[in-house]
TORKOLNU-303299 format. One record per residue (C-alpha): residue number from 1; residue in three letters; y negated, x negated, z. Coordinates in nm, 2 decimals, decimal comma. Each point is the difference from the previous one (the first is absolute). Layout:
REM residues N
> NUM ALA Y X Z
...
REM end
This chain:
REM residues 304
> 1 UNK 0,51 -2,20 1,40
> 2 UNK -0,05 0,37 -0,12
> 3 UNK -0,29 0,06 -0,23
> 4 UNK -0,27 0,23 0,04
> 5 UNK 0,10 0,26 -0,25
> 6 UNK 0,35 0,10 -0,09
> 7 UNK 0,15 0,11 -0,36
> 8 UNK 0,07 0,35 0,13
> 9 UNK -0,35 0,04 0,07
> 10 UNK -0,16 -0,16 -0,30
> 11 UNK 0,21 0,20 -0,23
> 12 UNK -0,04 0,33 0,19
> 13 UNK -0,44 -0,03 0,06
> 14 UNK 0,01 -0,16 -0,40
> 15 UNK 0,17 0,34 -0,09
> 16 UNK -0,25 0,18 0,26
> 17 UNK -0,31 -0,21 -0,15
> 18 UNK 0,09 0,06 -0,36
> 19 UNK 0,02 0,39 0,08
> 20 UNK -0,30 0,05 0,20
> 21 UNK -0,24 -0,18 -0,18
> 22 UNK 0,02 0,26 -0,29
> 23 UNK 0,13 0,28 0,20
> 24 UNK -0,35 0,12 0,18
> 25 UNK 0,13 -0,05 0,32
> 26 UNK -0,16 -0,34 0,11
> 27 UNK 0,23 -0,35 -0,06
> 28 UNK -0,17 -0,17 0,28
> 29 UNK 0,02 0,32 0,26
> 30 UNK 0,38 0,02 -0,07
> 31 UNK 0,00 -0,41 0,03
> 32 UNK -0,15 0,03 0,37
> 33 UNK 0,21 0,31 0,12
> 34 UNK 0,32 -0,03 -0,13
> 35 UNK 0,07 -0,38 0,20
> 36 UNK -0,17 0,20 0,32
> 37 UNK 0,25 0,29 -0,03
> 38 UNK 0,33 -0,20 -0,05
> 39 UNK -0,13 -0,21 0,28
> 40 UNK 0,18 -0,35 0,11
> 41 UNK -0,03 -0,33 -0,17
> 42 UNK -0,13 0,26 -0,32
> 43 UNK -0,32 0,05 0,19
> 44 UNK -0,07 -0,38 0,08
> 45 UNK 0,16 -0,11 -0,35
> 46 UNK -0,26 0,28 -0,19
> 47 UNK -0,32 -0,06 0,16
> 48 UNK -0,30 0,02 -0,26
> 49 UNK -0,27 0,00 0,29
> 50 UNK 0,11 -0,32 0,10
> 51 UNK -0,25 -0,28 -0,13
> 52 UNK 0,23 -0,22 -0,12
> 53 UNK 0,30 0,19 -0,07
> 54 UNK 0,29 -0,12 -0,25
> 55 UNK 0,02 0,40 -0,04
> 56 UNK -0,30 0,00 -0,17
> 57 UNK 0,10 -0,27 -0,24
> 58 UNK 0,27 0,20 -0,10
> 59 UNK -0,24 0,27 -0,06
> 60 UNK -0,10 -0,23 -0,29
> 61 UNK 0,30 -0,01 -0,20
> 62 UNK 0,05 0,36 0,04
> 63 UNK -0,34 0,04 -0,17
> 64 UNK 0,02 -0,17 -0,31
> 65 UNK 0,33 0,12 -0,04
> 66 UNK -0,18 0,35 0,04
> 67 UNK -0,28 -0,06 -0,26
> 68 UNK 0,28 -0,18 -0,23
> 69 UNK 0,17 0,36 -0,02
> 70 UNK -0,33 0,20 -0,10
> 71 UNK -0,08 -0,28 -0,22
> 72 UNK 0,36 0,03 -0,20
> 73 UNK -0,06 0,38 0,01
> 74 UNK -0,34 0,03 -0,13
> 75 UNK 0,03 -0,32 -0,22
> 76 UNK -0,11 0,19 -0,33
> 77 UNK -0,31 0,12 0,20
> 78 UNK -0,06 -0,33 0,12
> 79 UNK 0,03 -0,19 -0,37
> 80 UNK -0,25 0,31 -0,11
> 81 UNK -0,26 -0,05 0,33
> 82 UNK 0,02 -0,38 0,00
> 83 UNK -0,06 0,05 -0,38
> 84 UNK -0,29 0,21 0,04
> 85 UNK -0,14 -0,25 0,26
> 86 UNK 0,03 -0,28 -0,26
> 87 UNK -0,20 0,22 -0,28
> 88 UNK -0,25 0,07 0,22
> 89 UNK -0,08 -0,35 0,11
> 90 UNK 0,00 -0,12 -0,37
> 91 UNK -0,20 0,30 -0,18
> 92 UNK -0,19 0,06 0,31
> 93 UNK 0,06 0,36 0,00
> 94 UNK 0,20 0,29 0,17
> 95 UNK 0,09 0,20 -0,28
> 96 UNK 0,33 0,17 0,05
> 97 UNK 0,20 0,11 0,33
> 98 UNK 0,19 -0,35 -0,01
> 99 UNK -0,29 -0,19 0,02
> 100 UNK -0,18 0,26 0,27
> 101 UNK 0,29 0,02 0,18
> 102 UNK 0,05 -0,32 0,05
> 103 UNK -0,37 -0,08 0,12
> 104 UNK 0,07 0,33 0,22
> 105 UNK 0,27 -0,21 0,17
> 106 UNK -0,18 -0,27 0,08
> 107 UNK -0,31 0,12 0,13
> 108 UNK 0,27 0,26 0,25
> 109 UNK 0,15 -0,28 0,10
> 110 UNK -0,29 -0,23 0,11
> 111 UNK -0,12 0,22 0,30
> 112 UNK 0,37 0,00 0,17
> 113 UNK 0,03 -0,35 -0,05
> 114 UNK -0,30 -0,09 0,20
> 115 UNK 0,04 0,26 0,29
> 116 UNK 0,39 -0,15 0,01
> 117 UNK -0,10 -0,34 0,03
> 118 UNK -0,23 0,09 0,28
> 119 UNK 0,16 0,19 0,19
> 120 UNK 0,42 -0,01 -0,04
> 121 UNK 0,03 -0,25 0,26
> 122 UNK -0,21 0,22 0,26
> 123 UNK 0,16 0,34 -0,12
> 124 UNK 0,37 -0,15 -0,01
> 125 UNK -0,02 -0,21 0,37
> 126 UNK -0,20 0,31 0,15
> 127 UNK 0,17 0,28 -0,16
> 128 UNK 0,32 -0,11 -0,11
> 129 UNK 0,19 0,11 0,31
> 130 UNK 0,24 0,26 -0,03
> 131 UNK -0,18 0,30 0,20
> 132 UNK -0,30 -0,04 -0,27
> 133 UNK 0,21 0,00 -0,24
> 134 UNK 0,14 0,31 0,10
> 135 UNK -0,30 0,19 0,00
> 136 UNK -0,14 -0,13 -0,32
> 137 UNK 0,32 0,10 -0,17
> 138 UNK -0,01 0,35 0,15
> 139 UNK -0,41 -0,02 -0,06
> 140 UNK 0,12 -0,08 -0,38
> 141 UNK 0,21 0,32 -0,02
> 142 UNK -0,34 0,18 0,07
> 143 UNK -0,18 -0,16 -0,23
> 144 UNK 0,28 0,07 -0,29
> 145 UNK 0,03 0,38 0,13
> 146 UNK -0,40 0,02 0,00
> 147 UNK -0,04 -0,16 -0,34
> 148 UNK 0,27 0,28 -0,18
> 149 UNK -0,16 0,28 0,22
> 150 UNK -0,31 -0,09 -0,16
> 151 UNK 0,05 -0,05 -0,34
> 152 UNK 0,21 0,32 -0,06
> 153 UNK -0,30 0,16 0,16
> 154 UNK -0,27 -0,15 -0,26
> 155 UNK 0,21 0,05 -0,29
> 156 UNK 0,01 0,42 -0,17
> 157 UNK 0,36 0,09 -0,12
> 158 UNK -0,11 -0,07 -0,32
> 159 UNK -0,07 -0,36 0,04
> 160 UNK 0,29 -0,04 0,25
> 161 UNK 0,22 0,07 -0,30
> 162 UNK -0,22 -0,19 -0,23
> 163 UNK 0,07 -0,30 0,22
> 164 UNK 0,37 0,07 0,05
> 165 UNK 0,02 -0,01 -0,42
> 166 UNK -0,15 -0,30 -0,02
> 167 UNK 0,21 -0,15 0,25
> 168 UNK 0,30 -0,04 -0,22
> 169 UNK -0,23 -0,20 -0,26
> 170 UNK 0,07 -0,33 -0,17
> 171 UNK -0,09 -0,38 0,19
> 172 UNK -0,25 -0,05 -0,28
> 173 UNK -0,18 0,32 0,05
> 174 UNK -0,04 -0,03 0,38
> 175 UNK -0,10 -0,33 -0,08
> 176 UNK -0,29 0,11 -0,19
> 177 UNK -0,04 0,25 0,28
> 178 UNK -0,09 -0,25 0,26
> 179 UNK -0,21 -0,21 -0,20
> 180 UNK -0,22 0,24 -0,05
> 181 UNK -0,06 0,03 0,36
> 182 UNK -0,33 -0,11 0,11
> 183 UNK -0,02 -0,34 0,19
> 184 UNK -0,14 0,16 0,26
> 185 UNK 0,29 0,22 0,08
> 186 UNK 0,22 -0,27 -0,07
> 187 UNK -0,17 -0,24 0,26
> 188 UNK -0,03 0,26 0,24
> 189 UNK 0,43 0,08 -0,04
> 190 UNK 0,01 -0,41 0,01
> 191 UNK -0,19 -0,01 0,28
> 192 UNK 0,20 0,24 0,21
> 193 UNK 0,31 -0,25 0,01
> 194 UNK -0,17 -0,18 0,25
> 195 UNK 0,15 0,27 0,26
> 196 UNK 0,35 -0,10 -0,08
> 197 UNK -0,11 -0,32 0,26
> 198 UNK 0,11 0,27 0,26
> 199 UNK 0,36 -0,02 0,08
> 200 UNK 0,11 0,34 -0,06
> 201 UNK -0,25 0,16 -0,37
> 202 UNK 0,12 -0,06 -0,32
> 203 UNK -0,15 -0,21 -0,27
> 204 UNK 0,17 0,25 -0,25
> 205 UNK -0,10 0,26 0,21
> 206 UNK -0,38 -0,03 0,05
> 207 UNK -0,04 -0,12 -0,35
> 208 UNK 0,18 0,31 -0,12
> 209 UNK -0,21 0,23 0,20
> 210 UNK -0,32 -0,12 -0,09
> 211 UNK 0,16 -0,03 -0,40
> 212 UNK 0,05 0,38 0,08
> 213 UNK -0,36 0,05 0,13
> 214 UNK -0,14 -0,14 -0,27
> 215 UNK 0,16 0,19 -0,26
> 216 UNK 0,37 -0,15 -0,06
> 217 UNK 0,31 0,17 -0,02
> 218 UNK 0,29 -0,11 0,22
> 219 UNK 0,15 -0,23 -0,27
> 220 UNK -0,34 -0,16 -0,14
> 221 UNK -0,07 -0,05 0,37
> 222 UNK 0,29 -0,16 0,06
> 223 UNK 0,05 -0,21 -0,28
> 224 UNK -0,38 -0,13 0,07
> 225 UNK 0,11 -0,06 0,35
> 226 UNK 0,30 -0,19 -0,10
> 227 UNK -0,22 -0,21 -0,27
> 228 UNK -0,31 -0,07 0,26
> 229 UNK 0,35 -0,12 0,26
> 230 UNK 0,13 -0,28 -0,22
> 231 UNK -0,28 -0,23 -0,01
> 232 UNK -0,08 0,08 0,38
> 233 UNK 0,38 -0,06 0,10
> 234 UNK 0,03 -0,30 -0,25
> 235 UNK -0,35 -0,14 0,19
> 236 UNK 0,11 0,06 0,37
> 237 UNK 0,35 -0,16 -0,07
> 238 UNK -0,13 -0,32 -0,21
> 239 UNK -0,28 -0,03 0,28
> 240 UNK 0,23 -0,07 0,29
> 241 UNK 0,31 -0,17 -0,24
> 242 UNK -0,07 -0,31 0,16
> 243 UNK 0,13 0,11 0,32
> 244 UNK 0,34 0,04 -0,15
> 245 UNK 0,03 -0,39 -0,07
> 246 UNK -0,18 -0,06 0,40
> 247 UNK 0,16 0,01 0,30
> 248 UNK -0,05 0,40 0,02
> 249 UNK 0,29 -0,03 -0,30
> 250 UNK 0,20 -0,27 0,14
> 251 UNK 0,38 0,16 0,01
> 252 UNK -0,06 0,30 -0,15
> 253 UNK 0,01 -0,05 -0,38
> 254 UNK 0,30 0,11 -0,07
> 255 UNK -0,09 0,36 0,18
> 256 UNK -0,32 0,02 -0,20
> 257 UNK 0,18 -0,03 -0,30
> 258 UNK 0,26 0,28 0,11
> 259 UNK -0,27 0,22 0,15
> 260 UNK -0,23 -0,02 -0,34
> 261 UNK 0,30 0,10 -0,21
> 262 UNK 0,06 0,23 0,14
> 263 UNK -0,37 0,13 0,06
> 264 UNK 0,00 -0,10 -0,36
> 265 UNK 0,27 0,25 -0,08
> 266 UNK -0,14 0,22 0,22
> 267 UNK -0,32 0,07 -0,17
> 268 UNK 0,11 0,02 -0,30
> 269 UNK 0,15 0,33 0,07
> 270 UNK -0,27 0,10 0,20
> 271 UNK -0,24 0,00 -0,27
> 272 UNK 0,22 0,12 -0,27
> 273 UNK 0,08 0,29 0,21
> 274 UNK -0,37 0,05 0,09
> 275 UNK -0,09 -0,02 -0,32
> 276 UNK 0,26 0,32 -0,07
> 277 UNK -0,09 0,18 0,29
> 278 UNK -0,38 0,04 -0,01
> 279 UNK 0,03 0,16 -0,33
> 280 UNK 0,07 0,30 0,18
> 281 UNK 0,00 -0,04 0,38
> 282 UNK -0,25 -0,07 0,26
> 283 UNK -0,09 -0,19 0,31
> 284 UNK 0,14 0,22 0,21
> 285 UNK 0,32 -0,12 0,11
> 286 UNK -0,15 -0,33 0,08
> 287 UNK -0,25 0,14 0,18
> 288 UNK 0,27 0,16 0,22
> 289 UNK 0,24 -0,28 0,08
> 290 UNK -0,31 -0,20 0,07
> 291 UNK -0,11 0,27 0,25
> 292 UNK 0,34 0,05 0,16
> 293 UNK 0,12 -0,42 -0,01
> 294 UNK -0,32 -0,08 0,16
> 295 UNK -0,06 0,25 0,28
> 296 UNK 0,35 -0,06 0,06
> 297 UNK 0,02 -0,36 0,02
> 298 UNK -0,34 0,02 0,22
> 299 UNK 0,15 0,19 0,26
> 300 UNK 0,31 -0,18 -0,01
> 301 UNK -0,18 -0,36 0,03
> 302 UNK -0,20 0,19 0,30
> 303 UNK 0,29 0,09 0,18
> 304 UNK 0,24 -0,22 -0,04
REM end
């Protein structure tokens, strides 16, 4: 009797999960296309549009192996945030950027949780083909290329450098940074991970446009998009974790455990590269491989 999902595969799309998931590229637009592209018993093993698909129990793992790695990595943010949240409760105040921050989290995170409970299913069965997913991933590329086009074009020289100084500041002071950013922006950025239902955009990647929109530079942007993530991964992983002991996990445990090692693994050198990179760099190489993979994997699908 073969089981639905193979060790190759599980290691490989944990690697692919734990990379795009931070990367702005779109984890669940890579998840659809890749198994579509490689074709064979990879398509009908990989199927996420599939109501009840042991795929998508995998999925699971992958995710709170995902949020596990940005958890380890921002832990002394998290000691400082959860900190601030338990201040706040007992003084009943919001009186330093620990304490706003952490009540900016929250209240970011409450609209995307709704919208994802209503409408995952529909978006995923609907939309979680492979030619969708395509064009969302390209569409993403537009969006990334559209967001840098736009900023550099609001911001004078002056304040482009300004920004590019600040970039290379301390965690504590972009800390301070984004929780002095007013709830409504933070909502608003919050808010605008409820596109990342559409197989193909980013989470990290509309979050960090709108950060940018409203102010941030790439690295605050970033690390707020990475810190609104955890709890949303954490969430949508816990939510469905029953499925991995139902008969949607029946013979694949040990692959779940592979896969989320290694998207474990994975993500941890996603961020910490990230992290690096946006001190200096921009969106715009993921804006182009996001362009170029997905109007090349839409013509491909169409073709074949």
């Amino acid at each position: 009797m073969t089981t639905p999902l193979s060790y190759p595969e599980a290691i490989i799309m944990g690697a692919v999960q734990g990379i795009s998931e931070l990367f702005p590229i779109s984890s669940l637009g890579h998840a659809v296309i890749i198994p579509a592209l490689v074709g064979g018993q990879w398509a009908s093993d990989l199927s996420v549009s599939a109501p009840e698909s042991p795929y998508l129990a995998f999925i699971v793992g992958l995710h709170v192996a995902t949020a596990l790695a940005l958890l380890l990595f921002f832990w002394r943010d998290w000691v400082r945030i959860i900190g601030g949240f338990v201040t706040s409760i007992r003084y009943r105040r919001l009186s330093n950027s620990s304490e706003r921050l952490a009540w900016l989290i929250i209240l970011a995170t409450i609209p995307v949780g709704i919208i994802g409970l209503l409408l995952e299913h529909t978006f995923r069965t609907v939309l979680g083909t492979p030619l969708p997913a395509a064009a969302f991933l390209a569409a993403n590329g537009v969006v990334l290329l559209v967001g840098e086009l736009v900023r550099r074009r609001g911001l004078r020289t002056a304040e482009i450098a300004e920004r590019t100084r600040a970039e290379s500041g301390d965690e504590r002071d972009e800390d301070v940074i984004l929780g002095t950013m007013s709830i409504r922006r933070g909502v608003l950025i919050g808010t605008v991970q409820s596109v990342a239902l559409l197989p193909g955009i980013s989470r990290s990647g509309v979050t960090m446009v709108a950060g940018m929109a409203a102010g941030l530079t790439h690295r605050e942007a970033a690390r707020f998009s990475f810190l609104l993530a955890t709890p949303v991964i954490f969430a949508a992983g816990l939510l469905k974790l029953p499925d991995l002991f139902g008969p949607l996990g029946a013979g694949i445990h040990g692959q779940v455990l592979a896969g989320s090692a290694a998207a474990f693994v994975c993500a941890l050198f996603a961020v910490a590269f990230l992290d690096r990179y946006f001190r200096t760099r921009t969106l715009i190489p993921f804006a182009v491989y996001s362009l170029v993979a997905g109007v090349a994997s839409f013509l491909v699908l169409l073709f074949r």
